[in-house]
C-alpha positions as CSV (number, residue, x, y, z in Angstrom):
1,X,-11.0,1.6,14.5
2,X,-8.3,-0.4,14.8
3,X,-4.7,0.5,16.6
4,X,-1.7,1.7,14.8
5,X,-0.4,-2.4,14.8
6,X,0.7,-3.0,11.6
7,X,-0.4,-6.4,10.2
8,X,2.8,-8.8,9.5
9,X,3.1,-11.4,6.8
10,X,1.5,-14.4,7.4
11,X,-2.0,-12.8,8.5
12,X,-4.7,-13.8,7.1
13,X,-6.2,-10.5,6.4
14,X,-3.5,-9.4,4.0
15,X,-4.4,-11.8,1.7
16,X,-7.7,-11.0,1.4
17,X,-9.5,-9.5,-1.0
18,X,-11.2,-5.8,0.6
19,X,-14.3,-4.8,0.7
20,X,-15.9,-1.5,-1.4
21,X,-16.5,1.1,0.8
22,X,-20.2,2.5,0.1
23,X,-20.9,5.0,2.7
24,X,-19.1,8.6,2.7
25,X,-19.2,11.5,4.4
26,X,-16.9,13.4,7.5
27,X,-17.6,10.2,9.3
28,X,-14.6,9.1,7.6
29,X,-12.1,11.9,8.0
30,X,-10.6,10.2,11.6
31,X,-9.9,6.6,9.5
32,X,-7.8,8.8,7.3
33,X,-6.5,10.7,9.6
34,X,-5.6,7.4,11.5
35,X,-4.1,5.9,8.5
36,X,-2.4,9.1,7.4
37,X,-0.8,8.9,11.8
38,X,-0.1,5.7,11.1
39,X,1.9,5.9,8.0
40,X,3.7,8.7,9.2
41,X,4.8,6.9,12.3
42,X,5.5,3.9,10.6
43,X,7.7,5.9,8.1
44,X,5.7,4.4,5.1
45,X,5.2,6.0,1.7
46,X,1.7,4.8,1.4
47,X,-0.8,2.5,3.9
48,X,-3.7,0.8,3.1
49,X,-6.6,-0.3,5.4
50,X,-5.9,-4.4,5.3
51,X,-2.4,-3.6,6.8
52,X,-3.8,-2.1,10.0
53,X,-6.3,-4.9,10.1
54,X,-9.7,-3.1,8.5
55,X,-10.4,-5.3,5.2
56,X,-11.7,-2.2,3.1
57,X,-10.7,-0.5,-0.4
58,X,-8.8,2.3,1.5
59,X,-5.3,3.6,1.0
60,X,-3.3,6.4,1.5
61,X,0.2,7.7,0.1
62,X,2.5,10.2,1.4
63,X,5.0,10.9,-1.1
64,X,7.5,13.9,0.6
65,X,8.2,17.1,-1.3
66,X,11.1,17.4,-3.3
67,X,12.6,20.3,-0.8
68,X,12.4,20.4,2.6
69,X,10.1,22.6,2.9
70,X,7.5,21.9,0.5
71,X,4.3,19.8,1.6
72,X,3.9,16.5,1.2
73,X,1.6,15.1,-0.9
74,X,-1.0,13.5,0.2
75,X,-4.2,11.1,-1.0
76,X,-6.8,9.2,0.7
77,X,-7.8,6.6,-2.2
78,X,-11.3,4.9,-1.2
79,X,-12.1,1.9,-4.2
80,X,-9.1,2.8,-6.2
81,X,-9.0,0.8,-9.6
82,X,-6.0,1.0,-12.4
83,X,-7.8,1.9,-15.4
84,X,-4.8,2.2,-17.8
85,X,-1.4,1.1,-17.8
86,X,2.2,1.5,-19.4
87,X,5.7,0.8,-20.0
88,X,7.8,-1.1,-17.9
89,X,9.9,-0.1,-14.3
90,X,11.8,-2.0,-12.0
91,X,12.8,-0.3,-8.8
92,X,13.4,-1.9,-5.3
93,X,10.5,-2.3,-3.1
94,X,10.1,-2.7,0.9
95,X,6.8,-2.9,2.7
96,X,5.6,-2.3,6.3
97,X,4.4,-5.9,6.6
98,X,7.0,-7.6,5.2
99,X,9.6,-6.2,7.4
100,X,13.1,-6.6,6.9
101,X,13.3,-8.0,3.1
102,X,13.6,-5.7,-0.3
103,X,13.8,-6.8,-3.7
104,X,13.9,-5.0,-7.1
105,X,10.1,-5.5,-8.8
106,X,8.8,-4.9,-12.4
107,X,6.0,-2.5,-12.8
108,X,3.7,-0.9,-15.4
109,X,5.8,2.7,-15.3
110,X,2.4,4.8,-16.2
111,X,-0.6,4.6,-14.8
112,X,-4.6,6.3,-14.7
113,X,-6.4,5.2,-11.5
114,X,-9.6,6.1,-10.6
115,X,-10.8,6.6,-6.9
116,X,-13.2,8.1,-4.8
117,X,-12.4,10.6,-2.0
118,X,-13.7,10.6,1.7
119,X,-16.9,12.2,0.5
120,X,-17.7,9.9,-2.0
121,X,-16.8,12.1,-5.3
122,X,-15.0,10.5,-8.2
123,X,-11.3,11.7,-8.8
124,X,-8.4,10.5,-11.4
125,X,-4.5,10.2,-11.6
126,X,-2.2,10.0,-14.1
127,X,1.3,9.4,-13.0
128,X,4.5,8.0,-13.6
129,X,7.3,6.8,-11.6
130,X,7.5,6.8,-7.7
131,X,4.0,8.0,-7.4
132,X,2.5,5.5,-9.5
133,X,4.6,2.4,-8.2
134,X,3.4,3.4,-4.7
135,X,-0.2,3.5,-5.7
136,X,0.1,0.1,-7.4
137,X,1.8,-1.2,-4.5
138,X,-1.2,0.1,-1.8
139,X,-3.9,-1.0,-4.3
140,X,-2.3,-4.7,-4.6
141,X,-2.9,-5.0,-1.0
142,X,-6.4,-4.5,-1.6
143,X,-6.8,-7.4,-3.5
144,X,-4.7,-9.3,-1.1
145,X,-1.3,-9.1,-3.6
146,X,1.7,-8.5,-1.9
147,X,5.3,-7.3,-3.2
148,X,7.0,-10.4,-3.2
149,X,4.0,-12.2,-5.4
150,X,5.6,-10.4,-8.5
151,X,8.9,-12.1,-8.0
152,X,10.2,-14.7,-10.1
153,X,10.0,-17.9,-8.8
154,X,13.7,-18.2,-7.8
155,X,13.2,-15.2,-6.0
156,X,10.5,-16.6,-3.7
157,X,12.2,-19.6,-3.1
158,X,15.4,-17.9,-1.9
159,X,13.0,-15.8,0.4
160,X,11.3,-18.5,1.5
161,X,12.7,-19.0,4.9
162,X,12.3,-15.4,6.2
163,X,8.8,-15.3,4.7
164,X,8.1,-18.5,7.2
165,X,9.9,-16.6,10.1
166,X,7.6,-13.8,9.6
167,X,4.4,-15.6,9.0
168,X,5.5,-17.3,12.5
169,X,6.1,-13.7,14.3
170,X,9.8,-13.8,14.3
171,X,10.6,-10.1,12.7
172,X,14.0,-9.4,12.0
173,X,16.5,-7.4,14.2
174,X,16.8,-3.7,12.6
């Protein structure tokens, strides 16, 4: 298992594409636990598996309650594909290993994805808004996308030079 390092822009295993997971079962239930611990410390909305270094199709989101006291929500998405897709959304995005830059990106607004849980069984969403740009956002990084390859080409350019800082291990002063 690896440790609670999150993986920083530039490494190679963010850019690859994960593997399926095959095997399930309450073997699993300490990776999620991990990645859920992770997240959490972190202070992520979602987490998946390349970003602590494991090159599998696993993600999790955490998506807070709308009052204080309410529960979280919480998913552990093993193989998770987008199955249908709609509208149109832009809303700024951030991500845990790309610290330091945020940029407004456009997304499909509603989406279906299919997953599997820790166990193996077959489960479906159908959401809209924050939910569903998190989950697109943790399942690009499973296919090795990032945030800032949905930017326009200006964009990239003028984000060039922090990009190559991070790639390099120079992470910006909070």
């Amino acid at each position: 298992m690896s440790e609670n390092t999150i993986r920083i822009y530039g490494d190679p295993v963010l850019r690859m594409r994960a593997q399926r997971v095959d095997e399930f079962g309450e073997q699993l239930l300490p990776f999620v636990d991990h990645m859920f611990e992770t997240c959490i410390n972190s202070d992520g909305a979602g987490l998946a598996a390349p970003q602590i270094g494991e090159s599998i199709q696993m993600a999790v989101v955490r998506i807070p309650g709308e009052n204080e006291d309410d529960e979280p929500l919480k998913i552990a998405l093993f193989n998770p594909e987008i199955v249908s897709k709609q509208g149109e959304s832009v809303y700024e995005e951030a991500c845990l290993s790309i610290p330091g830059i945020r940029e407004e990106v456009t997304r499909p607004d509603m989406i279906t994805v299919k997953f599997q849980d820790y166990m193996g069984e077959s489960r479906e969403i159908e959401t809209d808004g924050y939910l569903s740009r998190v989950l697109q956002h943790e399942i690009d990084h499973l296919h090795g996308v990032l945030f800032v390859d949905h930017l326009p080409p200006v964009k990239k350019a003028l984000l060039k030079g922090k990009l190559k800082k991070l790639a390099a291990g120079e992470l910006p002063e909070d």
